[in-house]
N, C-alpha and C positions, 0 to 999 in steps of 0.2 A: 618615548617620553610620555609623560600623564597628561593627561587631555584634564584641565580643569582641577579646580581646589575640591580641595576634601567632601564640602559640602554641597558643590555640586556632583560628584560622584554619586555621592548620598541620595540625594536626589532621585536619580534616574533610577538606582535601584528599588526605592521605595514605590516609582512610578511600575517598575514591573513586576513588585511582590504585590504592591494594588492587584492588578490585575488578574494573576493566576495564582497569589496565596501562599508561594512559595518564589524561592530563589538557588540558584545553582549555579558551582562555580565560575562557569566562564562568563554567564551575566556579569559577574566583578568584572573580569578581566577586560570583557567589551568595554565595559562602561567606563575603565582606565585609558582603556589604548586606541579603543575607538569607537564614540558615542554615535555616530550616524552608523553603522555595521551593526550596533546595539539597537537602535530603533529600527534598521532595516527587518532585521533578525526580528525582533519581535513581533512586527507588523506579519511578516511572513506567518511566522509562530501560530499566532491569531486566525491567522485567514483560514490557517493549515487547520487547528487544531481546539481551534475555542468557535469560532463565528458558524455559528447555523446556517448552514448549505442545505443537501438535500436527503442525509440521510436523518433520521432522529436521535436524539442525543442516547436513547439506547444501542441501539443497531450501531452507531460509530463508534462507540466505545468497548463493543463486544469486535466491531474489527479491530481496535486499538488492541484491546489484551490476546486477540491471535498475533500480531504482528509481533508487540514485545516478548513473546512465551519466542515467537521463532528466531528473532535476532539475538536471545539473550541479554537482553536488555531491563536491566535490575533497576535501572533507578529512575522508573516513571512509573512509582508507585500511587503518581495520583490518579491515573487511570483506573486503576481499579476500585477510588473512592467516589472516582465521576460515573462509574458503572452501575455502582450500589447509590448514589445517588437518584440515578433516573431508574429506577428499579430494577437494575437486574440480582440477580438472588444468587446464593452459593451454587442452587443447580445448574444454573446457565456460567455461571465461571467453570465448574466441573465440564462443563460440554463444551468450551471456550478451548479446556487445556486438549479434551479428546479429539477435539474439530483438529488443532493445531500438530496435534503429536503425529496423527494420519497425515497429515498435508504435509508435515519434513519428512516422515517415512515413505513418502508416495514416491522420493527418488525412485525408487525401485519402477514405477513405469517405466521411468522417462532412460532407464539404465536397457530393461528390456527394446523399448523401440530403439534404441541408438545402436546395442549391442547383437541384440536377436532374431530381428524382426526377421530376416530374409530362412531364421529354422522352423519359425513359427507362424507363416503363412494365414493360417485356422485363426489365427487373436488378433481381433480390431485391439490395439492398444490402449488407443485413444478412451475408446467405446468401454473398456473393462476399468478403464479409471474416471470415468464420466458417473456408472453405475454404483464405482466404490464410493466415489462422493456422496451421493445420493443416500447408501448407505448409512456410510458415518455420518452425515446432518444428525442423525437420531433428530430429536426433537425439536434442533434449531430448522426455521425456515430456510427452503433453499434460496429465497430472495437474500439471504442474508449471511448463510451458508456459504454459495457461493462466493458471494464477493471477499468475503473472511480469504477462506482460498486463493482465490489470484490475490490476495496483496503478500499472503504467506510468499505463496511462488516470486511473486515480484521481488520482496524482499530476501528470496535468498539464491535470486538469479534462475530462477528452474523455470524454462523458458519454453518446453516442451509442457511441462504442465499446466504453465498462466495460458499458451495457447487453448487445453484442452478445458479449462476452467473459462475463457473468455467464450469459446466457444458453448458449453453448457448456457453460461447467463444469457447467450441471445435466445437457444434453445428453450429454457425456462422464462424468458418475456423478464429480464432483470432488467428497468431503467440504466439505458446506458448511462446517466448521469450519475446512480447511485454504484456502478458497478465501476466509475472513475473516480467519486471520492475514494470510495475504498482504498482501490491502489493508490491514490496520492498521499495516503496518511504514511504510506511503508520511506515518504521521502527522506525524514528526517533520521529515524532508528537504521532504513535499510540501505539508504545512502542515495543520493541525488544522482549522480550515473545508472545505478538500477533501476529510477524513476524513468528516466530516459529512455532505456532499452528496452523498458516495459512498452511505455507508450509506441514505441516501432514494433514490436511483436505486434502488439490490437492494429497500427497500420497493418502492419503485413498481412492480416488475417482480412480484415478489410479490400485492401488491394487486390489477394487474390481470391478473394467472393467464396470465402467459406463462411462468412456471416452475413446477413444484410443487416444494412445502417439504415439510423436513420438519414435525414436529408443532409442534418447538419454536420453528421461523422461522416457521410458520405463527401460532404464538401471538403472535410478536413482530408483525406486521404488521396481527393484528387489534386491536392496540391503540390506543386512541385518542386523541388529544392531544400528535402524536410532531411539529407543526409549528412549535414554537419560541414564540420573545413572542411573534409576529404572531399567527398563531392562540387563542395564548390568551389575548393584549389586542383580539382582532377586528378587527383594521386588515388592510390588507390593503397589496404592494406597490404 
């Protein structure tokens, strides 16, 4: 059933093309069928994707355009105007698509450790995709590099690789704060489950002291009960 007359519809949409300049279809459909999911949404939206946090409206935007080149996601083409906006240049979009292309092709690690490791004894795995990384930044910073990386990984599930990417950003001294927006941007394009599983990998790595935290990640990881219904109904998969 339609939630409210025509002109309030109107309304709310005008309230969120204010905002971001633009409009897409399911804002309608919200704004029909359900105006508080619409304002939720969008509030989300904002905090996720417009509201200044801790990286710079550079640097989150160059991890926006890795993330949408890796999910195939064609129609958040404003990102690439809020790019060029805050000055990034065609050469940093060229090294945006090369960061990105290496990061989906890097399956091949994460194929070798799952599949070979026990032929291949002589290959830290980990250590030869830690260096390619490093590699392919070419010009971008690894502060910025990196975190591009794990939201790629994040967002396409490759969970051996966000390990080895979480683990470089402690190695390289990357603000665990800037090396979380990163991965939170991949929530919307890479799907809110992925977001999740992401955040248990960095526990896990946490928990079992292949990075040190800070105090306050370190708090987050001593908590107990972070394993969803299963664990707290005791079944198990």
């Amino acid at each position: 059933m339609a939630t409210g007359d025509n002109a309030e519809i109107e309304a709310r949409l005008q309230a969120v093309r204010a905002k971001r300049g633009y409009l897409l279809p399911h804002h309608g459909l919200l704004a029909i069928t359900s105006p508080a999911m619409l304002e939720a949404y969008d509030h989300a939206y904002t905090e996720l994707a417009i509201a200044q946090r801790v990286l710079s409206p550079h640097d989150r935007e160059f991890v926006w355009l890795a993330i949408l080149i890796a999910t195939d996601e064609a129609l958040a083409t404003h990102h690439i105007a809020k790019f060029q906006g805050a000055g990034g240049t065609d050469a940093e979009v060229e090294a945006a698509i090369r960061l990105t292309a290496w990061a989906v092709g890097a399956r091949a690690y994460a194929f070798v450790q799952e599949h070979w490791r026990a032929h291949l004894p002589g290959i830290d795995v980990g250590a030869s995709y830690r260096a390619a990384l490093a590699a392919n930044a070419g010009d971008v910073k690894l502060r910025i590099a990196v975190p591009a990386a794990a939201a790629v990984h994040a967002a396409r599930g490759d969970w051996f690789l966000l390990e080895q990417a979480i683990m470089m950003a402690y190695a390289r001294e990357v603000p665990e704060v800037e090396l979380a927006e990163a991965i939170s941007l991949m929530m919307f394009p890479g799907s809110v489950p992925r977001f999740v599983e992401a955040a248990g990998v960095w526990l896990g790595l946490i928990r079992a002291r292949r990075v040190t935290p800070s105090p306050s990640f370190a708090a987050w990881a001593a908590l107990e009960g972070q394993g969803g219904f299963d664990e707290a109904s005791g079944k198990t998969r």
